[in-house]
C-alpha angles and dihedrals in degrees: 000000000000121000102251083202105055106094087048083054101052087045085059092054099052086047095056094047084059098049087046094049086047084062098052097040091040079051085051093047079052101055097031085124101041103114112246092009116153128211115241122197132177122247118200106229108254086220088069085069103039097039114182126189117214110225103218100210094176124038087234092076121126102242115241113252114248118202127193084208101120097172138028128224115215126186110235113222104175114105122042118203120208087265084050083250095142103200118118107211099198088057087044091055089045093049092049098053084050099051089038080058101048097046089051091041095057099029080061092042082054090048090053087050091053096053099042079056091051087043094056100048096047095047084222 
């Protein structure tokens, strides 16, 4: 039997990846003049989308590690101010307006899901 959920659930979690990188980029635009500063952004673990699971054949197998971490937050060096403050203002605001998009893209795409569900259990 399929999980009739499970594409909602994978939307949720990119959803969440993009609130949560709103935070952070929204963190960078606030401290754009605090001297040495240095711009963060999240990064989704690639492993969330190729999921592999590991077969243990032999009980002496080393068990595979599971982590909750979800997301991954990297410090961005690419760019130094003249107060060596390295946040670009102009990529933070486009980031922002990516990520803004995103979040309300799939937050509406979840919301369609939803209502086919409805739909389908009320027969309406």
């Amino acid at each position: 039997m399929s999980d009739i959920f499970s594409h909602i659930d994978k939307l949720g979690e990119k959803a969440d990846y993009y609130l949560q990188r709103t935070k952070i980029i929204q963190s960078n635009i606030a401290n754009a003049d605090t001297p040495f500063y240095k711009p963060k952004d999240l990064v989704f673990n690639e492993v969330l989308d190729n999921q592999i699971k590991l077969k243990i054949t032999d009980p002496k197998h080393i068990q595979p590690e599971t982590t909750d971490k979800k997301f991954k937050v990297v410090e961005l060096s690419d760019v130094s101010g003249y107060d060596q403050n390295k946040v670009n203002l102009d990529k933070e605001l486009a980031k922002l307006a990516e990520s803004s998009i995103m979040y309300k893209t799939l937050l509406e795409t979840m919301k369609k899901e939803i209502g086919k569900l409805k739909y389908a259990i009320t027969g309406r």
